[in-house]
N, C-alpha and C positions, 0 to 999 in steps of 0.2 A: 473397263473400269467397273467400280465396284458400287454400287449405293451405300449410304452410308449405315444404313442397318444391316448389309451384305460386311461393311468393312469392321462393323462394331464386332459380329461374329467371331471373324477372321483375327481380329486383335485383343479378343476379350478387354475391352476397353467400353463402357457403356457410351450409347448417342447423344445423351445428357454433356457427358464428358468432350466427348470430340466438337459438338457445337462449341463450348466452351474455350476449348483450346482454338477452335477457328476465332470466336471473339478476341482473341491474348493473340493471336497469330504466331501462336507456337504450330500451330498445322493449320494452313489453308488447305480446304479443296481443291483438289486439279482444275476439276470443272463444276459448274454452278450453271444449272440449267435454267438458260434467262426466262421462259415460258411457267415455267414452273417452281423455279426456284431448289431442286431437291440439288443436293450436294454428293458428288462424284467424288474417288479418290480411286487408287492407283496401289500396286503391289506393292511398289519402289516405297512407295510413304510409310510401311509399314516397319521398313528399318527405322527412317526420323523416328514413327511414335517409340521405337523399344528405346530406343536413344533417351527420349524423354521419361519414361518410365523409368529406366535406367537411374538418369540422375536423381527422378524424386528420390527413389527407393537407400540414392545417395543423403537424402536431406536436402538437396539444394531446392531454394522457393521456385514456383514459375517463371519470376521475374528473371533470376540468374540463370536459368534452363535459357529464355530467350538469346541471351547474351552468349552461354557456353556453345548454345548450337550457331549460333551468326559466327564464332570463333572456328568453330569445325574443331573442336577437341580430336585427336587421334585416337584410333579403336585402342590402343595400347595401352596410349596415358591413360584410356577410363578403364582399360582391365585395372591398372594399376590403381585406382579409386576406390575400385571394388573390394581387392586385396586387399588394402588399409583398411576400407570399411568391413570387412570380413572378420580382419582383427578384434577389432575394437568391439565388432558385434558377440564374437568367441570369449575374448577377455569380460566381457558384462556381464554373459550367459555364467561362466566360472565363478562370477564375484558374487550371483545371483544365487545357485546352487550353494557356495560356499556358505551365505547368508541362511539360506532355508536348512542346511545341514545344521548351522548353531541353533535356529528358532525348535529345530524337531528334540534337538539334545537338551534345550532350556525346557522344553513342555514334557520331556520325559521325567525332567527333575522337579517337576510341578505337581507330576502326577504322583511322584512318590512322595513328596512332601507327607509328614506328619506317620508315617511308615518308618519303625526301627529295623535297622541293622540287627539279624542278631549275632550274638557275640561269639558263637562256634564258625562265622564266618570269616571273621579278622582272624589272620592268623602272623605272630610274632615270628621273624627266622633271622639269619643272619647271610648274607650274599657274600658271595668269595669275587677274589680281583678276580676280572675277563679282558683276555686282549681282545678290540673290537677295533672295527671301520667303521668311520661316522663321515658323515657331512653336516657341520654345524651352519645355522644359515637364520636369517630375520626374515620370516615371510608369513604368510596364513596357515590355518592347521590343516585347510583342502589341500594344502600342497606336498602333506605325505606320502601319500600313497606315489606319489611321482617319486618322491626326493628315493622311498623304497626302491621302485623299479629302478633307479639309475643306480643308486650302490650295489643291487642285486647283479646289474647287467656289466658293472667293474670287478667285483669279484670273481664272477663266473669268467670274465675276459680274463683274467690273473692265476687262473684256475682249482677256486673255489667251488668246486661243481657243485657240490651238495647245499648249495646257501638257499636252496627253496625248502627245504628239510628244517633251516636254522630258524629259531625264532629272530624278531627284532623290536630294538628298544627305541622308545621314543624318552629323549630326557628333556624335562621343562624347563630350562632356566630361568623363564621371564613370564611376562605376564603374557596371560593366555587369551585375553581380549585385548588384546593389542591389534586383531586383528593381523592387517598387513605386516605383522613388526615383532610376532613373537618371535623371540631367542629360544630357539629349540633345536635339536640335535638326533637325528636318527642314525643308529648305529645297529650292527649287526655282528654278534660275535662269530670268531676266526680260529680255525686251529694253528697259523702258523701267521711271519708280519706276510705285506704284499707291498709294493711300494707304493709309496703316498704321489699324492698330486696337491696343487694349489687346493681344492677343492676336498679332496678325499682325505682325513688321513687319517693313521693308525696309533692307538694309544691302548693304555691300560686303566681302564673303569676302578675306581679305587673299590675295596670291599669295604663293604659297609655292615656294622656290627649287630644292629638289629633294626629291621624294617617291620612296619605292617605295613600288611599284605590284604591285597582283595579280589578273589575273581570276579570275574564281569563279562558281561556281551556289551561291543563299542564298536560303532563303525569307525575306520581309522581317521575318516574328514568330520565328524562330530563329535561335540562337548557331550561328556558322560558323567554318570551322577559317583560312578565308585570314588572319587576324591571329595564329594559334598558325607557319603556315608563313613568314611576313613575319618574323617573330620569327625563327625559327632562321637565316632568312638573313642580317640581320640580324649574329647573334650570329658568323656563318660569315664576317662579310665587313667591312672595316675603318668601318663605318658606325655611331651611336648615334642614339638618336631625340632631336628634339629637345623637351625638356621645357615642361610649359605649352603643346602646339600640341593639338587634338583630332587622333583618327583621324578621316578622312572615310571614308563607305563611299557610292560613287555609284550608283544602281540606274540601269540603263540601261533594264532591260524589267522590269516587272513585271505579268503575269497572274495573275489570281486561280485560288488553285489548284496553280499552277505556279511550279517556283523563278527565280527572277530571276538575268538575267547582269547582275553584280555587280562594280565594281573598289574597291578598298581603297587607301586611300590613306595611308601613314606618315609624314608629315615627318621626314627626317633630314638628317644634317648630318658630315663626314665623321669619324674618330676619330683625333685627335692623339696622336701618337707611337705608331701602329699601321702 
């Protein structure tokens, strides 16, 4: 048997603690030396304590630790605990990241506040129809860089080989802090159709007669400032957008990692009686 400074060791668990848990009689000592009083414990007890750890690390109080271990939960059922708690720990981390990806992209636009666009950077063109693959979908904007790789990894399956060559468009139809709920639309132009699925499919991008235009560096899961500088040009220049078109935002490169060069695209239309 072990002493209880021997067992503290042995379970990285402090003696402050195990006293503790003998008071709650989540773990008694084997043995309790009646002369002395020092407190014994055993190899075997050191699965109960993972056990116990286990479930904090699940959330459950002490009080229901008592209860789950007098039930003998199955090693199974508590893998399966773990697995849901794995999720929900994964999904948080995601939502968390997500979160600090919008705070980085508001403070970038913070910083440039009161900073002009200059005006040989906007530039006026006109965009021809493209047949593309899109998957249109309501969810967060961290969720492109995924929504990419899965249309990437359907066309290469349909045999699109070259689509890591192709650029891809993200189109905004809705509100962009919507967070969980934006209406957006990642799409990727095609030289030939490929067959659609529930999820995938294939259409023609209408052309649009005259856009401004912005390059930019934007990582593809954060808010970037090229549509706050569109805008003030924009506002500087006899031009209004036209209503019901999305923004386009074309990623030309995207490295993992690293922020993508980026062009934005505005539909507008010129301003009457300006």
């Amino acid at each position: 048997m072990f002493k209880i400074s021997e067992f503290s060791q042995l379970s990285q668990v402090s003696v402050k603690t195990l006293r503790y848990y003998d008071q709650l009689g989540l773990l008694k000592p084997a043995h309790i030396d009646p002369w002395t009083g020092y407190r014994y414990y055993t190899a075997d007890q050191l699965l109960r304590l993972n056990r116990i750890m286990a479930f904090k690390d699940l959330g459950f109080t002490l009080q229901q630790i008592v209860r789950l271990l007098d039930e003998q939960v199955p090693a199974e059922q508590i893998r399966g605990m773990f697995r849901l708690k794995q999720a929900q720990l994964q999904e948080l981390i995601a939502e968390e990241q997500a979160r600090l990806a919008r705070i980085e992209g508001r403070l970038r636009q913070i910083e440039r506040e009161g900073s002009a666009v200059a005006q040989q950077e906007v530039v006026l063109k006109s965009v021809d129809e493209q047949l593309v693959a899109s998957i249109r979908v309501r969810t967060a904007a961290s969720s492109i860089p995924l929504l990419i790789e899965e249309l990437d990894a359907y066309l290469v399956h349909h045999g699109v080989a070259s689509v890591a060559n192709l650029p891809h468009l993200v189109l905004w139809h809705g509100c962009e802090e919507c967070e969980d709920a934006t209406d957006l639309e990642v799409a990727c132009p095609i030289p030939r159709k490929v067959r659609e699925t529930e999820r995938i499919t294939v259409h023609r991008l209408p052309a649009l007669p005259e856009v401004a235009t912005l390059m930019h560096e934007c990582h593809l899961h954060s808010t970037c400032s090229a549509s706050a500088d569109l805008a003030n040009w924009i506002e500087a220049h006899p031009y209004q957008m036209v209503e019901g078109w999305p923004r386009r935002e074309i990623f030309l490169t995207h490295e993992e990692g690293a922020p993508s060069i980026a062009e934005v695209q505005i539909p507008v239309v010129k301003e009457v009686g300006r």
